[in-house]
Every structure is written in C-alpha cells, then in structure tokens.
N, C-alpha and C positions, 0 to 999 in steps of 0.2 A: 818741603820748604817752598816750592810754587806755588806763588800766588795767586788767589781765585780773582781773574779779571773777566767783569761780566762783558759780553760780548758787543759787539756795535751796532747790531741790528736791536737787540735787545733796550741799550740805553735808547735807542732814538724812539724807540715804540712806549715805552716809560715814560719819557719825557713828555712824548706826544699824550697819552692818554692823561698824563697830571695839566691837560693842556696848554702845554708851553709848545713852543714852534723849533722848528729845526732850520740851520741854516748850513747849504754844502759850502765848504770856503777849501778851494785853492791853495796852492802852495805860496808866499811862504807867511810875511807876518802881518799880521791883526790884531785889533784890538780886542782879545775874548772877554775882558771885563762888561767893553760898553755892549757887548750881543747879549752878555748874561742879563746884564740890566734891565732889557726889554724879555724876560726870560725865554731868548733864542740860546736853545746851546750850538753853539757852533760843532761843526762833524767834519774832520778834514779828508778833502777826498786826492789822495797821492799817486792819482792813476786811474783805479784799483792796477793790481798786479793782473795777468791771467784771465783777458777776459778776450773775448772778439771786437777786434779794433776796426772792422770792415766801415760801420758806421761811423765812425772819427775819422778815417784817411779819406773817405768820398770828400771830405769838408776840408780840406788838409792838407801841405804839401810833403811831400814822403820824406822830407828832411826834419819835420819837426818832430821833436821831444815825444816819447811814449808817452809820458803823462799828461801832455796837454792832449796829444791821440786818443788814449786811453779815459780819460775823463770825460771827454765829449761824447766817444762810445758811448760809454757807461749811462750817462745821463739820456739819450738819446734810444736807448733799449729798454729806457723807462725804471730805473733801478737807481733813481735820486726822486722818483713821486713822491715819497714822505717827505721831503725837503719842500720849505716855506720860501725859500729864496736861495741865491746863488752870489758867494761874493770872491770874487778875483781882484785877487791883490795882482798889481804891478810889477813882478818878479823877473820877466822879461817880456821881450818882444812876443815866443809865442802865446802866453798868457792874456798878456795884451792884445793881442788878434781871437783869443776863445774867448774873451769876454765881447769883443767887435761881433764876431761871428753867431752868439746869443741874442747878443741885443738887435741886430740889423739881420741877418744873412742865415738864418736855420731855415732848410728847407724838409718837406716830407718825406721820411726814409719808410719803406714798406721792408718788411720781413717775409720771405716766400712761400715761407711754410706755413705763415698762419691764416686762418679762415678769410674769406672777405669780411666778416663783418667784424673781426679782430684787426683787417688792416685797416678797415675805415677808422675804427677805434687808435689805434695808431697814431694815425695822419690826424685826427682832431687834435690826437694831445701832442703831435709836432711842431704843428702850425699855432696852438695856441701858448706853446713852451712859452716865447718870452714877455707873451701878455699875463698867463698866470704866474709865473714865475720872477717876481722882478729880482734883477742883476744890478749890483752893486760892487763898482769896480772901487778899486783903494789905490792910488798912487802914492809910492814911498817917494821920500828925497833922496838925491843921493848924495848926499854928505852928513854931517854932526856940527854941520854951523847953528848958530842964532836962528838964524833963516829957516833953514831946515826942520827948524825944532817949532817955529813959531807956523809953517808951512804944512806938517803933519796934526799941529794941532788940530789947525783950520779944516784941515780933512776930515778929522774923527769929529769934529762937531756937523759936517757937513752931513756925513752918516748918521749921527743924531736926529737929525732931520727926516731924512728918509725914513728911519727906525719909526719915530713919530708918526708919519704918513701912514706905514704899514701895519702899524699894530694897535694907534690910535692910543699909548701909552706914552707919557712925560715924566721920567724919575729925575727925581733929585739931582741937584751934586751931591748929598749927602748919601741919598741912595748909591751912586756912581761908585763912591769911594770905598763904601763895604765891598763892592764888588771886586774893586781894584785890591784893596784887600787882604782878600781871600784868594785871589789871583795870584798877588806878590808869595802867598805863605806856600800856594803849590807848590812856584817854582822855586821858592827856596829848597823845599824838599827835593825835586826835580835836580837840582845845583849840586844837594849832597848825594845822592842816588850816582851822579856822575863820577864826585870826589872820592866816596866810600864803598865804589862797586868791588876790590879788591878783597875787602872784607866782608861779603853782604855773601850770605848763603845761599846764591842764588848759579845759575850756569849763564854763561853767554845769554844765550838763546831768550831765556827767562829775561835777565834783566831788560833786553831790549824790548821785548813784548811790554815789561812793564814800564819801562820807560815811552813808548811811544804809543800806551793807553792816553797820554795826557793831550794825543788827536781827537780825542773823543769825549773821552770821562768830564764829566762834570768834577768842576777844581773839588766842591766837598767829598766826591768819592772819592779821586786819588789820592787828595790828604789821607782820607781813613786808611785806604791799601798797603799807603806807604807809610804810615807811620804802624801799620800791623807788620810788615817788613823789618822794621828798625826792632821792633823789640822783638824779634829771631833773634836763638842765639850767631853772635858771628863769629865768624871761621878764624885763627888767624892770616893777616895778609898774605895773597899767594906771591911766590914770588916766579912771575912765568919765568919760561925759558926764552919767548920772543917778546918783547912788550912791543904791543904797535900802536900804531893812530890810523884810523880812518875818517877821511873826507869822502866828502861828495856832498849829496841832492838825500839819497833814501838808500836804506840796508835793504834792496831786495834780489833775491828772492833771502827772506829770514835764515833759508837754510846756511847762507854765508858763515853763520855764526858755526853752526857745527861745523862747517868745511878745515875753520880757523881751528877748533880744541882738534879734529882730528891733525892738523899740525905741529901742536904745540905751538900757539901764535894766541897770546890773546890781549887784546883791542883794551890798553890804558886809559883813552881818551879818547872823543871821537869830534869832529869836526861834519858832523853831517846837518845840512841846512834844517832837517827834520826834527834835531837833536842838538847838536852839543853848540850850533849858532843861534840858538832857541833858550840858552838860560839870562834871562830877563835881570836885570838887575833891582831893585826895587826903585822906584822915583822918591822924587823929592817934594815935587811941587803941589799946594792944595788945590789946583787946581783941576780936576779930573782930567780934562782932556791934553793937560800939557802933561799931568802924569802917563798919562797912558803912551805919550809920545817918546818921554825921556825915557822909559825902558827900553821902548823898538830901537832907538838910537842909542841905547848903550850897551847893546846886545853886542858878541866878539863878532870882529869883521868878519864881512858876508861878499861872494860877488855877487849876490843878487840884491842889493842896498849899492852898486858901485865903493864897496870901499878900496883904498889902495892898497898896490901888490904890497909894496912897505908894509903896510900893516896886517895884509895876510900871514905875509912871513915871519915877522917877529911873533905873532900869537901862537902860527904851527910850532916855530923852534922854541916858543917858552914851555908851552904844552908838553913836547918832547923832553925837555930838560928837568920840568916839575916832576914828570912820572914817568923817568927812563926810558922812553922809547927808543927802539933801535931803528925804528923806519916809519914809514910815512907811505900808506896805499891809499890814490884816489883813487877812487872806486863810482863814477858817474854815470848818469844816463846817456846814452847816446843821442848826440846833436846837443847838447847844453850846452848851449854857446858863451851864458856868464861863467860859467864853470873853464870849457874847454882854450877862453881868450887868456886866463890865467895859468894856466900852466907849462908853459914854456920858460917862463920868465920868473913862475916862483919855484919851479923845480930846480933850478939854477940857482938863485940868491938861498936854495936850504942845503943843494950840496955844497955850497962854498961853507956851510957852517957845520958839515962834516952829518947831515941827515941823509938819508938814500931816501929814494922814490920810486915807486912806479906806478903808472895809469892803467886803470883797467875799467872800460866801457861794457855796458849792457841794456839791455831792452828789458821792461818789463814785464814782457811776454814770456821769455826765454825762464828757462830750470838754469840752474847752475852751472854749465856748462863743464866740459873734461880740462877744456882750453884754457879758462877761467881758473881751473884748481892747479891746473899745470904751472901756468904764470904765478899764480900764488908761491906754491912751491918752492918755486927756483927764484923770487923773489927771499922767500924765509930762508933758503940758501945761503944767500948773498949777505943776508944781514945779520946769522947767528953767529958769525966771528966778527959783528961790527960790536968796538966798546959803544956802550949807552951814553950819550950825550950829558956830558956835567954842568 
C-alpha cells in the first residue's frame, strides 16, 4: 500500500535535464504557481535534517534556529549547486538575516581535508555564491486586511519582475492562471489526504512522507500519486486509542511518527507550518496575482504570518473538537521564537477549554531522543483518561 514517491534529488535532476530551472525556497509560504510559470520548480529546503552545521554557525549566532544553521550549511558545502536561485521568504527575523547574510555578508569557508586545488575550487564558488546565484527575499504581511492583501499582491508582481529578468520569459495572465490552477487542485487533494488520513491505507510514517512530497513534487505528479492513493481500497476509520494534534515548524526526525504507533498515539490533525498551515484555500480573484495572495492569506493561522493568539486558539480547539483529539503536543525547533512567543498564552486559553498540552523542543541534528519518548509517554499518560473534547 506505500506509495512509490520518486525521490528529491531525482525530480530536480529531471526537471533540470527537461530544461527548466530549480529554485531552493525557505521555509514558509510562496507563491509556487507564479515559479511554475517561468517553469522554476520550487525545492523546499527545511534545514536538511542530519548534516554538519560547522559551516552555518561560523556565520551565525548560537541561538538561531537549526534550520536557518542548517540551510546555510547545506548550501555553503555546495549541495544547493543544481539550484538556479534562492528565495527566502519572511518567516522570521532569522530568515530574514539568511537572506541579509547571502546577499551582503557570505564569506570563503575552506574544508581541510580537501586538496588545495579543491579548496580554491571552493572559495570561487563561495565568493561567487551571491553573484551566481540571485536571492529573492518575499515579505508577508502580517494581517488579512485590504492592505495586506493589496500589499502581497504588490509583492508577487514584484517577483514577476525579477522572474522576467532572470529567465528572459513573460507568461501570460492566462498562462499564470492554469498554473494557479493546477496548484489549487493539488492542494485540494493535499486538504483531503489531511481529512481522510483515518481511512487511507496508509501508516503514520507513509502518510507523512506523502504528504510532505508536495515540498518538492511537481503539483502534476502529486496529483497523479494521490489520486493513485484514493483509489486504494480503504480501511475502515481507525478509531485510535490516543487521537492527538501536532504543531510546530517540521516532523523531524520522521521517526516521530513510529515513536507515536509504538504508543498507541496517533496524530488526527496536524498544525505544523510544513503541513497542516499549508492547505491553501482556492482564490477568488481573476486576477493572478491577487489570487495567489488571497490563498497565502486565507491559509489557518500561522505565527509566522503574525496572526492572533485568538485565533491560533480557536483553530487548535476547533481542530481538536472536529476529530477528537485528546491533547495537543507542540513539538518545535529549538529558538523559534514565532513559535516559542505563543505558547504561554495559548497553552492557557486551550486548557481553559479543557485541551492539555505539552512542549517539546528539538534540533535537527539530534535522532529522537530517550528524553523525547519519555515526555511523550507520560504526556499519552496524562491524556488517555482525558474525555475527547465535544
């Protein structure tokens, strides 16, 4: 019943050889219709998990985010060279300083073990990183006013522009809108994959793998995948013995998900900024660019969009109520500070509404820790004599 997802190194070298371009894009949202249009597929890079962060922390203060560490690594050991460009979105401060730090401030990092004429080879492509590689930052708004909406437009036409510049291509509106789309039908599909994961023949682990292909895959593949998925036969509804929700930023390490069935804990609904703040709604407007806005703004509140605690809360506790959940684990990266400024304040406003919670911090570096399963544990403890929320 696993489904064959082809791998990430794999689409971008496809994509590459059909000659279209690749673009690395940052955590969290964008517009992947307008990159298809110029046919960039966008590749999102969420860290990686597991890598040597040496080269990110010289650049870096020891308090920032693994994934802004870890992405600057990464890029910087030279394992974003098939990327055509680089686009950081807005999502916070440290994002907003890795995109400073590209465009203004990358200096030559040598490796010790490699040859001299490997390191000189290095040091060209370091120093030449932000001339070959142009960075295109995206600033969200933070609200769902007029303004906002009229202010994001303005943006994704600005990136139009640059798109223009770099590729020497001019699509349509008409073009724009097949994109958008094709887009919209993904995430449709993406919306029910979240709704109908109870019945879907799949495990933890799987579904998440397949749900968070849609970082990479081009929207026509995951269409195809997931509508091969739908016509599995399905199981009836499980009915766990723990229903939970998870928030945060990103599900890593993946293993998470086995750690949960070896508890008999499994994840209803998820709130993670990778995932379940990521189902788009479709737009309204014909106009491309205000469509592509009105869905980023009509996505479920995010803290990295500034939306209010108010309305974190009431989405966590409707979520919980739709599909029983008995608790609520944020499960974050360490130093997320849009993450970590909310949780005081809405761990409070959900156990006034009779939800439990607990926090639990990690590095992307880090395996799953003893400490980590242990808290779980005594957390699914705590919550299998709680009644499910009506």
């Amino acid at each position: 019943m696993t489904p064959i997802i082809p791998r990430r190194i794999k689409t971008i070298r496809t994509h590459k050889e059909n000659g279209g371009r690749i673009a690395a894009v940052l955590p969290i949202h964008y517009p992947r219709a307008l990159f298809r249009a110029f046919d960039i597929l966008p590749v999102e890079v969420w860290g990686p998990p597991h890598v040597d962060a040496t080269l990110g922390s010289a650049h870096l203060q020891p308090y920032v985010c693994s994934i802004v560490r870890n992405a600057l690594a990464y890029l910087l050991s030279g394992n974003l060279d098939l990327t055509d460009l680089i686009v950081v979105p807005h999502a916070c401060d440290s994002l907003q300083g890795f995109a400073s730090i590209l465009i203004d401030f990358v200096k030559p990092t040598l490796h010790p073990e490699r040859s001299h004429s490997e390191r000189n080879e290095v040091e060209s492509k370091t120093l030449l990183l932000a001339e070959r590689k142009p960075i295109l930052p995206i600033y969200l708004p933070r609200g769902t006013r007029d303004s906002d909406l009229q202010f994001l437009a303005a943006e994704f036409r600005s990136i139009y522009r640059t798109l223009t510049q770099i590729t020497q291509r001019n699509p349509s509106d008409a073009e724009l809108m097949v994109c958008i789309a094709r887009e919209e039908h993904a995430d449709d599909l993406l919306a029910e994959l979240h709704r109908n994961r109870s019945n879907l023949p799949l495990s933890q682990s799987d579904l998440y793998r397949l749900i968070r292909s849609r970082e990479y895959l081009p929207a026509e593949k995951f269409i195809e995948i997931v509508e091969s998925v739908a016509r599995l036969v399905a199981r009836p509804a499980r009915s766990p013995q723990l229903p939970i929700i998870l928030s945060g930023i990103v599900p890593e390490p993946m293993t998470l998900f086995d750690a949960l069935d070896a508890m008999n804990a499994y994840v209803v609904a998820d709130d993670f900024a990778c995932c379940g703040r990521r189902l788009y709604p479709r737009g309204v407007s014909h106009d491309p660019f205000t469509r592509m806005a009105e869905r980023i703004l009509a996505a479920p509140p995010d803290s990295t969009r500034g939306s209010a605690i108010e309305e974190r809360a009431k989405h966590l506790e409707s979520l919980a109520k739709t599909f029983g959940a008995k608790g609520i684990v944020f499960y974050d990266v360490k130093f997320c500070e849009p993450e970590l400024f909310y949780h005081p304040t809405l761990r409070k406003a959900l156990s006034d509404c009779g939800i439990p919670s607990v926090v639990i911090e990690f590095d992307l570096n880090d395996p799953l820790s003893q400490q980590t399963q242990t808290r779980l544990e005594a957390f699914m403890e705590m919550i299998a004599s709680v009644p499910s929320p009506l």
